[in-house]
Backbone as ProteinMPNN parsed JSONL, in Angstrom:
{"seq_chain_A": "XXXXXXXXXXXXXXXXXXXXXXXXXXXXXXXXXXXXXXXXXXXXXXXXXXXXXXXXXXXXXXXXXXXXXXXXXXXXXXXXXXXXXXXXXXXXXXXXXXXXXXXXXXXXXXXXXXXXXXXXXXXXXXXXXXXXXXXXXXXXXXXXXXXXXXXXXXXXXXXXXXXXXXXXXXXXXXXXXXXXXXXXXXXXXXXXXXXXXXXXX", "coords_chain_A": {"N_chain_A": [[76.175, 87.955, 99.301], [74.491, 86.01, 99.774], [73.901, 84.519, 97.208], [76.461, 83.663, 96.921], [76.712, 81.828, 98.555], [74.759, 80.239, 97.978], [75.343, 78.582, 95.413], [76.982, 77.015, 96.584], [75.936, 75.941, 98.905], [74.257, 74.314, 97.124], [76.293, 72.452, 96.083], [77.202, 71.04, 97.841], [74.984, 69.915, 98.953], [74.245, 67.82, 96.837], [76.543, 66.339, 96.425], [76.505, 64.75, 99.028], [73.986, 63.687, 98.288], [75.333, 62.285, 96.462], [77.238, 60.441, 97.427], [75.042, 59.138, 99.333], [73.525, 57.613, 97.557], [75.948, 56.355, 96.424], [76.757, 54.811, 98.536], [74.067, 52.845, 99.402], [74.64, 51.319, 97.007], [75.941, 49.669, 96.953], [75.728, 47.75, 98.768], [75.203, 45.629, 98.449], [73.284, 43.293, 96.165], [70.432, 41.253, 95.603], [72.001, 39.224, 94.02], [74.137, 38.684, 95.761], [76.421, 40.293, 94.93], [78.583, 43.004, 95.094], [79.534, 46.497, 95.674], [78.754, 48.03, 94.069], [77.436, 48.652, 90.398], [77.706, 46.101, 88.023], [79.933, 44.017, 87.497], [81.77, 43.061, 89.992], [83.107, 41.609, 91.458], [82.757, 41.378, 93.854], [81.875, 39.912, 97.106], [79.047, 39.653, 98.723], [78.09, 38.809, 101.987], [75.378, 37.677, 104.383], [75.83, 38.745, 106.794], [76.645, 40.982, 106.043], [79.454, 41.832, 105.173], [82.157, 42.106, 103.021], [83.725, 40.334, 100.568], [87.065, 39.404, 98.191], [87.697, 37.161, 95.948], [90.466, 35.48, 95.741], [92.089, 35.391, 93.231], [91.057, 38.143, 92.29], [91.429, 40.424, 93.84], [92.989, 43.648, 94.897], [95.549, 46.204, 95.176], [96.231, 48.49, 97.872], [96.511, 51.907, 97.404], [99.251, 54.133, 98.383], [98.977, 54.287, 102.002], [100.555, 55.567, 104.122], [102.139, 57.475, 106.942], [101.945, 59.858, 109.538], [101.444, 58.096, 113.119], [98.83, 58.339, 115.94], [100.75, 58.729, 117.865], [102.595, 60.422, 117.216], [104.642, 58.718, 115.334], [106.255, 57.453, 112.649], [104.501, 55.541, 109.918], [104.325, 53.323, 107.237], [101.866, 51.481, 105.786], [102.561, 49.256, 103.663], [104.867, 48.193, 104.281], [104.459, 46.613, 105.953], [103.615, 44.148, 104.284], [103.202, 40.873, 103.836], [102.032, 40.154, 106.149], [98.906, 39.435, 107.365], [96.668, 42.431, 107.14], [94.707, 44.594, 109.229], [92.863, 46.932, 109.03], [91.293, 49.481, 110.296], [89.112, 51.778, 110.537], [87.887, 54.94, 112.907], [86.756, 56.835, 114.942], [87.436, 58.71, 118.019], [84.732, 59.875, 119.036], [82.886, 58.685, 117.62], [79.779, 56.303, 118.29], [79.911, 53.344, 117.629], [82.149, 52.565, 117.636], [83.363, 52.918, 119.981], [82.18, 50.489, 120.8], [82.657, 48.209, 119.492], [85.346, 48.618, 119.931], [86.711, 46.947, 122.0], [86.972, 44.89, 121.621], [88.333, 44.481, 118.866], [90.795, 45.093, 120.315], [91.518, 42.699, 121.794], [91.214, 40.566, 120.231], [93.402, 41.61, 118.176], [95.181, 40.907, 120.204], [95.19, 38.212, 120.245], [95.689, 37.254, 117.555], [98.01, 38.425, 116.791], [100.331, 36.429, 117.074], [100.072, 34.921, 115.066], [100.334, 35.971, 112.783], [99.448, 38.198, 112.132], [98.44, 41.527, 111.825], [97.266, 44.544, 113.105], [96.129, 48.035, 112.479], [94.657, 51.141, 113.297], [92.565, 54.023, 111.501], [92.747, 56.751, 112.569], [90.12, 59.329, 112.43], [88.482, 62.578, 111.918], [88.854, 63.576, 114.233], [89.902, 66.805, 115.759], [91.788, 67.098, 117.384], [94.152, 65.292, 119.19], [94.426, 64.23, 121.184], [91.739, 63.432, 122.721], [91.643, 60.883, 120.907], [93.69, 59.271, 121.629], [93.408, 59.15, 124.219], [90.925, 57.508, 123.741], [92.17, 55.058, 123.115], [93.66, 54.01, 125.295], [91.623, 53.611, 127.18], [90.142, 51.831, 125.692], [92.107, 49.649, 125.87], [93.489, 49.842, 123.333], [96.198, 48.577, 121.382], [97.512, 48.599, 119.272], [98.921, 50.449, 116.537], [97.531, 53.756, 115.29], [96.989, 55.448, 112.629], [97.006, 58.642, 111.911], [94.495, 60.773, 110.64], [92.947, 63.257, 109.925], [91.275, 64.469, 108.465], [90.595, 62.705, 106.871], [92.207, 62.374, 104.415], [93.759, 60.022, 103.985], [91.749, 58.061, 103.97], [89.987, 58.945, 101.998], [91.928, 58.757, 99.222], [93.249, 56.908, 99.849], [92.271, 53.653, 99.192], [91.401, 52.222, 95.88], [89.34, 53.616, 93.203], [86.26, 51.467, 93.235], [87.49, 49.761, 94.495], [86.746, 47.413, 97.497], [86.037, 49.361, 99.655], [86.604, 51.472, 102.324], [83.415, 53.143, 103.394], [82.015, 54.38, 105.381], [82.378, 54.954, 109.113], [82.034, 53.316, 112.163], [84.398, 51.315, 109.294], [86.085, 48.838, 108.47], [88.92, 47.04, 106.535], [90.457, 44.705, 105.855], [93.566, 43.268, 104.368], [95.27, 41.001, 102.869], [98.336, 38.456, 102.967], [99.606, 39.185, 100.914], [99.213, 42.285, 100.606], [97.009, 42.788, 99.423], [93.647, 43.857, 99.197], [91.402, 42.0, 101.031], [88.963, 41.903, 102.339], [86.32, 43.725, 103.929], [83.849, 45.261, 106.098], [81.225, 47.473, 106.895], [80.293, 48.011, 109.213], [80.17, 48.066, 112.771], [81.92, 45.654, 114.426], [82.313, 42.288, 116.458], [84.434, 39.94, 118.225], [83.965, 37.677, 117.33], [83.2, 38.056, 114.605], [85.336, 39.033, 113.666], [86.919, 36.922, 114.003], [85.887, 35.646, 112.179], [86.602, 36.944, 109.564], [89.346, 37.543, 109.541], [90.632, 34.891, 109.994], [90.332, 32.926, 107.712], [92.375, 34.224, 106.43], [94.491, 34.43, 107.463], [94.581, 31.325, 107.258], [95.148, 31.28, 104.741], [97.551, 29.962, 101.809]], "CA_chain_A": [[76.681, 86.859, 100.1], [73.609, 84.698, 99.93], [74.327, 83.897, 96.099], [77.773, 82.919, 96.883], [76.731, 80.387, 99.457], [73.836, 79.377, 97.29], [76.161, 77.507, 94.459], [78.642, 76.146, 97.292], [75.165, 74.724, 99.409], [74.01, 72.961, 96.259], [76.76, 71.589, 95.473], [77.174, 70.0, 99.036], [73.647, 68.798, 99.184], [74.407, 67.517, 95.516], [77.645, 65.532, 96.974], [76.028, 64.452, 100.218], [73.284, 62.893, 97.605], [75.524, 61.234, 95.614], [77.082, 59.902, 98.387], [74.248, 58.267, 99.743], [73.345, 56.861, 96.457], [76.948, 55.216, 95.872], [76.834, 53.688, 99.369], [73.567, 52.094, 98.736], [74.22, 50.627, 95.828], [77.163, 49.044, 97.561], [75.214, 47.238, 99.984], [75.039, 44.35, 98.07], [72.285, 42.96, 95.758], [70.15, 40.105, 95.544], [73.102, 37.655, 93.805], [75.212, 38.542, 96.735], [77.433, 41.127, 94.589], [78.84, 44.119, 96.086], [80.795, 47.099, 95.424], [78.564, 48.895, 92.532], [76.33, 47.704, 89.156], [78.236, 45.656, 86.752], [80.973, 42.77, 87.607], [82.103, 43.962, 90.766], [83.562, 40.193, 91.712], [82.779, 40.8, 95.606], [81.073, 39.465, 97.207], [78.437, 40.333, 100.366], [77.549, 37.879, 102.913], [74.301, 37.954, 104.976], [76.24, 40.131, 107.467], [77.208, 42.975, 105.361], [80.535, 41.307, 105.343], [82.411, 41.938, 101.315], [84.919, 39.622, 100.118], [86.85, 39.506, 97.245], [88.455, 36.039, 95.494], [92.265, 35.237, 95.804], [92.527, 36.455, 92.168], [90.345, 39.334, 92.045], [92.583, 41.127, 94.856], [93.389, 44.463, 93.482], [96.275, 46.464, 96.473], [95.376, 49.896, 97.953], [97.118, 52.903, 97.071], [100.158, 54.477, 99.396], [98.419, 54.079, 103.051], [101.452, 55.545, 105.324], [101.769, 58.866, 107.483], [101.951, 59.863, 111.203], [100.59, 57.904, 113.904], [98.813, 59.544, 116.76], [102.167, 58.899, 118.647], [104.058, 60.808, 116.23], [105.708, 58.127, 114.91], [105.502, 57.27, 111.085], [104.476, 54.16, 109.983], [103.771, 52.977, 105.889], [100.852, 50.231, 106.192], [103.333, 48.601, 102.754], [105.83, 47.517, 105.052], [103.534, 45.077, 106.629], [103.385, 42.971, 103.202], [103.954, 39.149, 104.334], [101.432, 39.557, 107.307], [97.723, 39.573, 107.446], [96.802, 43.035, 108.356], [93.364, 44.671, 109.345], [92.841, 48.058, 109.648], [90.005, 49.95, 111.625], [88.421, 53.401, 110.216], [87.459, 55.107, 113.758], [87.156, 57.909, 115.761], [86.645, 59.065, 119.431], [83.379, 60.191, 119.426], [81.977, 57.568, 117.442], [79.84, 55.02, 119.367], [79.912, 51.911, 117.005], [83.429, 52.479, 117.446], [83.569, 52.351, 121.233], [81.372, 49.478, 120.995], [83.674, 47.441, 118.795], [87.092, 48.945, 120.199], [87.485, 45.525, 123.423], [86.915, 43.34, 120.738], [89.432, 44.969, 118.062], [91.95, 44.933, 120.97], [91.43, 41.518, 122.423], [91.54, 39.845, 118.617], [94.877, 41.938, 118.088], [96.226, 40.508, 121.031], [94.803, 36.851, 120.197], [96.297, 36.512, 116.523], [99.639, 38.739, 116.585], [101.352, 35.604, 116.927], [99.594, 34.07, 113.596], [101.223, 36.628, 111.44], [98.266, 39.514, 111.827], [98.297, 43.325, 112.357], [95.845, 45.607, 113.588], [96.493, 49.696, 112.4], [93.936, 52.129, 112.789], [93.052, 54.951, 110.59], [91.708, 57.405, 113.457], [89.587, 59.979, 111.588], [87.575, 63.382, 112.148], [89.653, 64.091, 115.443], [90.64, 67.108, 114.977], [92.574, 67.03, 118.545], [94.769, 63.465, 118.913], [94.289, 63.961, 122.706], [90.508, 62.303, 122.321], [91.724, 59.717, 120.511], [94.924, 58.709, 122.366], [92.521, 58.573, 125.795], [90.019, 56.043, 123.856], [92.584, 53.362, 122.582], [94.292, 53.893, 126.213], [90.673, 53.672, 127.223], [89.969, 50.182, 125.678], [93.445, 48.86, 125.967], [94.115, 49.333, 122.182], [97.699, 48.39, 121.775], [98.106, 48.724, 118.085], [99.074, 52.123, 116.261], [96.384, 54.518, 114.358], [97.091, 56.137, 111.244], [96.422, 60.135, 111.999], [93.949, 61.129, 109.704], [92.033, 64.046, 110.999], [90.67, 65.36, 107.303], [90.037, 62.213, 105.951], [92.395, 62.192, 103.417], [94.305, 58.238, 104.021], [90.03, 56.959, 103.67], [89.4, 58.769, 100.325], [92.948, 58.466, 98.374], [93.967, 55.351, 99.839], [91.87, 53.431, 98.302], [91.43, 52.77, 94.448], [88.004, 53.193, 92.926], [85.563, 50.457, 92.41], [87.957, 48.446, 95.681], [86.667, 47.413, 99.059], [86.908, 50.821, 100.084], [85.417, 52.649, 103.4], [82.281, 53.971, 103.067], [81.217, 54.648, 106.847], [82.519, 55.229, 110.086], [83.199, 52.349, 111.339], [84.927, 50.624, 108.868], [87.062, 47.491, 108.635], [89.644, 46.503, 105.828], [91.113, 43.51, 105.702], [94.757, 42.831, 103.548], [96.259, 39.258, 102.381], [99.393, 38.757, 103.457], [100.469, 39.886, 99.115], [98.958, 43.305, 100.5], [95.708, 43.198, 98.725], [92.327, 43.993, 99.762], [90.821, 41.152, 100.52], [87.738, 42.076, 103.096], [85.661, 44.484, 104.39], [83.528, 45.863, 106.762], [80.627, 48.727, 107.067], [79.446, 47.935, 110.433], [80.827, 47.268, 114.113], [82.455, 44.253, 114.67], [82.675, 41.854, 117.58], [85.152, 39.334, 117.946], [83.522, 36.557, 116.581], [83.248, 38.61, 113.473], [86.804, 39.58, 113.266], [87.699, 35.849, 113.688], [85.557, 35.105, 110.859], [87.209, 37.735, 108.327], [90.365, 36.799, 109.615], [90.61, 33.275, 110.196], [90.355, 31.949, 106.511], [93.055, 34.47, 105.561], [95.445, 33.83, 107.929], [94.87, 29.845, 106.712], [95.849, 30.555, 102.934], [98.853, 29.7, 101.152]], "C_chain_A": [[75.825, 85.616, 99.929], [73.61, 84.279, 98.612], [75.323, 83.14, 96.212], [77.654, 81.984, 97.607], [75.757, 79.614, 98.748], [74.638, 77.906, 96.791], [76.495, 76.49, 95.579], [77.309, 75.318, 98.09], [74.536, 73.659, 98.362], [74.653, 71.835, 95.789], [77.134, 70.425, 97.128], [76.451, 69.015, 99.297], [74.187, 68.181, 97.192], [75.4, 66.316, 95.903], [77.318, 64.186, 97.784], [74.872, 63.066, 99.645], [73.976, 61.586, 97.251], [76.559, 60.333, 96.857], [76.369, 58.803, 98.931], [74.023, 57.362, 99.174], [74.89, 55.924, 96.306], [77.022, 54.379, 97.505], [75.4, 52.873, 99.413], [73.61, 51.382, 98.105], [75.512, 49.36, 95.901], [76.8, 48.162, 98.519], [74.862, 45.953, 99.952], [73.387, 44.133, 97.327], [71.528, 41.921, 95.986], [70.696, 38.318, 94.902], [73.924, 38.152, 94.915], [76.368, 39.445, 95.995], [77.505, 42.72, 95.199], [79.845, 45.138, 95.516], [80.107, 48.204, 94.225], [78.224, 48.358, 91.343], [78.11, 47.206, 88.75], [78.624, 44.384, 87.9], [81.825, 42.949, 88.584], [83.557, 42.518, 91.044], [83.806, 40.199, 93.589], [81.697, 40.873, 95.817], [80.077, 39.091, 98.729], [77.96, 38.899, 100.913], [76.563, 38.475, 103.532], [74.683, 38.874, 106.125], [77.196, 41.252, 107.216], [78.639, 42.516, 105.36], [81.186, 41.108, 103.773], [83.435, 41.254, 101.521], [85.536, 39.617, 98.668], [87.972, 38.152, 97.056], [90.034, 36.449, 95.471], [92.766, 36.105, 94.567], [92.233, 37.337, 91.67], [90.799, 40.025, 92.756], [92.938, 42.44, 94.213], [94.411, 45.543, 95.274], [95.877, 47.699, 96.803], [96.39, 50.731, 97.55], [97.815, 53.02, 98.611], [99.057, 54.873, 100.865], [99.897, 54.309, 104.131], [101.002, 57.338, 106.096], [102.003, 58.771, 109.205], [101.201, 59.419, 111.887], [100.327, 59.131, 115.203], [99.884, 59.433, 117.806], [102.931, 59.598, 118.295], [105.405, 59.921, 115.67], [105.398, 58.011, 113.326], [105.29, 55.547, 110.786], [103.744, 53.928, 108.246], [103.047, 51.507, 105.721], [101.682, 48.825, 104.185], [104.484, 48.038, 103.657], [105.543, 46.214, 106.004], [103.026, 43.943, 105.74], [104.104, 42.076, 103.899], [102.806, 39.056, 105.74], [99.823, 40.204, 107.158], [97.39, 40.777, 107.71], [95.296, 44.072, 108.234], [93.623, 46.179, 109.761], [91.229, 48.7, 109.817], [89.625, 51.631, 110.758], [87.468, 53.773, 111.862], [87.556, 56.328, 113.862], [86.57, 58.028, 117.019], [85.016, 59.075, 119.676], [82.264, 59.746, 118.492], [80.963, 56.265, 117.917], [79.527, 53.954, 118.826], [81.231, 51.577, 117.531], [84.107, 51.985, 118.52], [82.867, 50.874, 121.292], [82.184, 48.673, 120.842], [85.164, 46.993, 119.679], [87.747, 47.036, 121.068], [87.899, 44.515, 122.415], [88.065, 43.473, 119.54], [90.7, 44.626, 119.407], [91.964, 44.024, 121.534], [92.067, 40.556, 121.252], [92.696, 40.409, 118.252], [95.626, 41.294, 118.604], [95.955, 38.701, 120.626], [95.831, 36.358, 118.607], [97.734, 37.515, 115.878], [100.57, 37.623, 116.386], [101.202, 34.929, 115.362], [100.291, 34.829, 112.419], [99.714, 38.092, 111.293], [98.49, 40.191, 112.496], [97.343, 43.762, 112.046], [96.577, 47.311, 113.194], [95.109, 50.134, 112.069], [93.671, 53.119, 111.546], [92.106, 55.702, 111.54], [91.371, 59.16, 112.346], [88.576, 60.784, 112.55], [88.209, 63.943, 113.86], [90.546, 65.191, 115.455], [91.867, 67.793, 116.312], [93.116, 65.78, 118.898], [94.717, 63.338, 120.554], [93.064, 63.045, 122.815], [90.714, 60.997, 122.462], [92.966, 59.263, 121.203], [94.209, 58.85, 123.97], [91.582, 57.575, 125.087], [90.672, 55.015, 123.876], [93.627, 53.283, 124.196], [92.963, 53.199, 126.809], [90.096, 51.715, 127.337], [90.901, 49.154, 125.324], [93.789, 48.601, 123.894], [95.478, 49.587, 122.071], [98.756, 48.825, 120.743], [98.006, 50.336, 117.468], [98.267, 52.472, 115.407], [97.093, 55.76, 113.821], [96.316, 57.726, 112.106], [95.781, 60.962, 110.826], [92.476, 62.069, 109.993], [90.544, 64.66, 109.657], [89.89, 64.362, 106.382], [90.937, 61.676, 104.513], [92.921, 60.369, 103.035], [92.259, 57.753, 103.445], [90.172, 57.596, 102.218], [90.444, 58.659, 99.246], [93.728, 57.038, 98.729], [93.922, 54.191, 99.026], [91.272, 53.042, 96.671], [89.833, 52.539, 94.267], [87.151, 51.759, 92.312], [86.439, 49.054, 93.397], [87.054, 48.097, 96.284], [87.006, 48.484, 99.557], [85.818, 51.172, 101.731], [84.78, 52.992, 103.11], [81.754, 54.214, 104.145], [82.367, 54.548, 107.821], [81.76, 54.317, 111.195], [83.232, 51.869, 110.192], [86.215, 49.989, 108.614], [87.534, 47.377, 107.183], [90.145, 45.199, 105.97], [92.571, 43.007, 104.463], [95.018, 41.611, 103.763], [97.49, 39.509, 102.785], [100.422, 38.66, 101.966], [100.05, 41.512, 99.497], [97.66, 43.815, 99.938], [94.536, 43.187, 99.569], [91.318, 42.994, 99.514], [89.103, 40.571, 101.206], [87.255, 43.179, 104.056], [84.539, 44.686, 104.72], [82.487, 46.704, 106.941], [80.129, 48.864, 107.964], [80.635, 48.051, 111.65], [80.999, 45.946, 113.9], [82.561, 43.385, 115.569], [83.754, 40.783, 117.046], [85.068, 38.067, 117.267], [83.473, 37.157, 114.905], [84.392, 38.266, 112.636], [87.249, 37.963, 112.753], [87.041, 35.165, 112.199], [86.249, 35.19, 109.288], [88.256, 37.092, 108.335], [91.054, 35.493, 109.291], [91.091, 32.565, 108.919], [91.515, 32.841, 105.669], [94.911, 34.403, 105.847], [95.897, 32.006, 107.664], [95.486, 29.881, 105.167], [97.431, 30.566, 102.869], [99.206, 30.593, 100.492]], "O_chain_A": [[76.257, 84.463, 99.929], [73.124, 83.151, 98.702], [75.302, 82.007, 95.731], [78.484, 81.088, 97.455], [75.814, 78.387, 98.83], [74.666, 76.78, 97.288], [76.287, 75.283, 95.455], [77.402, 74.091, 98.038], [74.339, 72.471, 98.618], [74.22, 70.778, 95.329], [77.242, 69.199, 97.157], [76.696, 67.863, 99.656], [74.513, 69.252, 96.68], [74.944, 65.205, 95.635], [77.626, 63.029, 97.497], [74.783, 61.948, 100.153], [73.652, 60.419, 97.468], [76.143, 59.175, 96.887], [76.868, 57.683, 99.036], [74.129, 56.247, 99.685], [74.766, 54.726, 96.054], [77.407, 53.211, 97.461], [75.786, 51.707, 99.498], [72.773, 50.485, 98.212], [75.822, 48.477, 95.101], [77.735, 47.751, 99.206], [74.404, 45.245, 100.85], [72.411, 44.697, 97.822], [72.055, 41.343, 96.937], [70.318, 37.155, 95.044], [74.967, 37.56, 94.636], [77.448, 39.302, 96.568], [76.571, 43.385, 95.648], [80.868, 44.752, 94.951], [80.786, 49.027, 93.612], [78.856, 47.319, 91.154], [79.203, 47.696, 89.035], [77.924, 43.942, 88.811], [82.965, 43.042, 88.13], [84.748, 42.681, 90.777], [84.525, 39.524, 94.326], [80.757, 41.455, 95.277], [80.472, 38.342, 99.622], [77.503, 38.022, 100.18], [76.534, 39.704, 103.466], [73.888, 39.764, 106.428], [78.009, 41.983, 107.781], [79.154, 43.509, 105.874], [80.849, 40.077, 103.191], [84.119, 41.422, 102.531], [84.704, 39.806, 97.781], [88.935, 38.042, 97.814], [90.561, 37.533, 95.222], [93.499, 37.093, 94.616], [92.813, 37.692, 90.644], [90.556, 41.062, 92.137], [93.193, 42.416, 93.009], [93.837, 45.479, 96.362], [95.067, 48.179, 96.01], [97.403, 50.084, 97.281], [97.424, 52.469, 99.64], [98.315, 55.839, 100.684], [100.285, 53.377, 104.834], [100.037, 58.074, 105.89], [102.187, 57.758, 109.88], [100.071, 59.896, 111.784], [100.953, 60.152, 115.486], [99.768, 60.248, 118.721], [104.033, 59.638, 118.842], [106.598, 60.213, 115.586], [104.356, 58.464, 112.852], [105.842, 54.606, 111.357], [102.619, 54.398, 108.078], [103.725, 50.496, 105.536], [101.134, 47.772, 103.859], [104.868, 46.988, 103.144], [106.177, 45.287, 106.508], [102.284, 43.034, 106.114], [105.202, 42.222, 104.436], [102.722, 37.982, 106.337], [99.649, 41.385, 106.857], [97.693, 40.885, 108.898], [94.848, 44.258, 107.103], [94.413, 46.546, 110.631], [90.206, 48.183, 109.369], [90.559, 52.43, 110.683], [86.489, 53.067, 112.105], [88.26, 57.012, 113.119], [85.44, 57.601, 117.257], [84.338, 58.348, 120.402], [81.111, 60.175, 118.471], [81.505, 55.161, 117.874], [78.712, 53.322, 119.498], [81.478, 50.418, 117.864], [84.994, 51.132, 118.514], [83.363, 50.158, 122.162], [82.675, 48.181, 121.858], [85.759, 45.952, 119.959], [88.705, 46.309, 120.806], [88.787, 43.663, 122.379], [88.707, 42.446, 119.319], [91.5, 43.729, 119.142], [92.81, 44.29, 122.388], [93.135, 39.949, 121.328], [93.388, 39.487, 117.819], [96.66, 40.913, 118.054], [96.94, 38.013, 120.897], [96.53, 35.345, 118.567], [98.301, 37.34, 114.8], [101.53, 37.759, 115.626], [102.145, 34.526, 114.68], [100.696, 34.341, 111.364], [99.314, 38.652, 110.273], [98.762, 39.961, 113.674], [96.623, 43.576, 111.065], [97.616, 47.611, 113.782], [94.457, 49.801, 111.079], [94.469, 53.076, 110.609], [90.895, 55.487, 111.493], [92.21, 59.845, 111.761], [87.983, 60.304, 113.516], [87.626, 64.879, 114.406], [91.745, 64.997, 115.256], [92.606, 68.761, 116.131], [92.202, 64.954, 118.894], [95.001, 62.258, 121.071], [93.311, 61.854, 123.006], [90.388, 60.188, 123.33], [92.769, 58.067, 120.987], [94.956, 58.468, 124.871], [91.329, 56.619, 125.82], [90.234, 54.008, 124.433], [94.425, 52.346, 124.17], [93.17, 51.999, 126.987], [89.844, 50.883, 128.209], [90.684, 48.114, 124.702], [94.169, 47.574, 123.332], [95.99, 50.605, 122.538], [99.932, 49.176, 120.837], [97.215, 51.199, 117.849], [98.055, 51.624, 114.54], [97.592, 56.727, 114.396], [95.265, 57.726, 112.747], [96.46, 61.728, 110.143], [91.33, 61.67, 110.2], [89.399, 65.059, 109.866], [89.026, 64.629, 105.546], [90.52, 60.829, 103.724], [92.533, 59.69, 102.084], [91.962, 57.095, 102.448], [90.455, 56.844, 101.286], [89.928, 58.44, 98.15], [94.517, 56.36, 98.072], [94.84, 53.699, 98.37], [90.495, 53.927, 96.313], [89.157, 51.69, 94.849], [87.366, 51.179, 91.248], [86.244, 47.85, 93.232], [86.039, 48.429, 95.672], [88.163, 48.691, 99.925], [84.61, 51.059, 101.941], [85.102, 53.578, 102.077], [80.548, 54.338, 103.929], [83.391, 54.039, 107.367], [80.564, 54.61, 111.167], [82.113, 51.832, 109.679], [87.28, 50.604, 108.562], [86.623, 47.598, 106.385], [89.521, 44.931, 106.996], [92.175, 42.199, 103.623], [94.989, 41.152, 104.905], [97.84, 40.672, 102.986], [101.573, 38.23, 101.898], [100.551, 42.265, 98.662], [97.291, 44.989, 99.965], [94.497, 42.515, 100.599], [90.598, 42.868, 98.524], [88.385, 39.61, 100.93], [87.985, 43.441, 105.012], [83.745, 44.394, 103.825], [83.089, 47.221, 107.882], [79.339, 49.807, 107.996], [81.838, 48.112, 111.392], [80.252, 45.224, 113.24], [83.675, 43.78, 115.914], [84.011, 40.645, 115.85], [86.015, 37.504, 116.718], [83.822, 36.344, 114.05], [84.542, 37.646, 111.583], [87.721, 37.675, 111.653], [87.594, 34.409, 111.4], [86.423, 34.383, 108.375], [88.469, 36.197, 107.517], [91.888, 35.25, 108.419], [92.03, 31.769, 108.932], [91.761, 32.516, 104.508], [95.931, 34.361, 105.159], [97.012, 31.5, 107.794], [96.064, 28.983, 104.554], [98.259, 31.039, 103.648], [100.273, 30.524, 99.881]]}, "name": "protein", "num_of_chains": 1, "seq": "XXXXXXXXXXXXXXXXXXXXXXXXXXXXXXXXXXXXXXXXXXXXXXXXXXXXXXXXXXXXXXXXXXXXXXXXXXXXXXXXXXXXXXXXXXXXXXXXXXXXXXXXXXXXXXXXXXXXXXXXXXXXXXXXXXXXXXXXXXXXXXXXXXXXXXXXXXXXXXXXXXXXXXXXXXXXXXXXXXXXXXXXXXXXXXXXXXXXXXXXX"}
């Protein structure tokens, strides 16, 4: 027995490593590039904040599935409107921290043409999480993603991708990924990400 768990713990701690190592190296350098060595073309701000240029935009992979309402909802159907989604879960506390300010800024620029969708994660009971966003009046619907899988296939490699718990996305209103996240957010934040993408043309 203790052979057979050997392999399977090395290769975890082996994972867990590399892991660490690719979010590191993601953390942005000293030119302000982000995302991994080479030519990444995003680009980190002094608060951990990635961006990526109008024409460097690249869209995420299929992002739909059951909310924790049981309803379905395909985050492609929201092309034409700004739309921000949230990597959370219950018993996260960046997450609670964040949450007033995620649901205040929802309610502040719905009219501008911006959506808010979760992707609630690691819950592996939707009761939790359907008492926090009741909790801190979140209004907007969360992606049911108990395993994880919407964070690591959503995604394409070498995007703006999640790498932590929280994390923030940001879409153009063409659908592309055009900012992200690895921290908590307050609302001054949000309006920052936001703000200049709800102004383009």
């Amino acid at each position: 027995m203790s052979l057979s768990r050997a392999p399977r713990a090395a290769l975890l701690t082996g994972l867990v490593a590399v892991g660490a190592l690719t979010l590191s190296a993601c953390s942005g350098d000293s030119n302000g590039k982000s995302g991994g060595g080479g030519d990444t073309n995003f680009v980190t701000g002094t608060g951990g904040i990635a961006t990526a240029a109008k024409g460097k935009r690249i869209a995420p992979n299929k992002l739909s599935g059951e909310t924790l309402e049981g309803k379905q909802l395909d985050v492609a159907d929201l092309k034409g409107k700004v739309v921000v989604m949230n990597v959370w879960g219950s018993w996260c506390a960046p997450c609670r921290a964040e949450a007033p300010h995620f649901a205040k800024v929802s309610k502040e620029t719905k009219a501008k043409g911006v959506e808010f969708v979760g992707i609630n994660t690691r819950n592996a009971d939707r009761g939790p999480a359907i008492a926090f966003e009741e909790n801190y009046g979140v209004e907007y619907p969360s992606l049911y993603d108990p395993m994880g899988k919407l964070i690591v296939n959503g995604f394409p490699k070498g995007s703006l991708n999640p790498q932590s718990i929280p994390s923030t996305i940001v879409l153009d209103r063409e659908g592309k990924i055009a900012a992200r996240s690895l921290k908590a957010l307050d609302a001054d934040e949000l309006h920052k990400i936001i703000d200049p993408l709800i102004a383009e043309k």
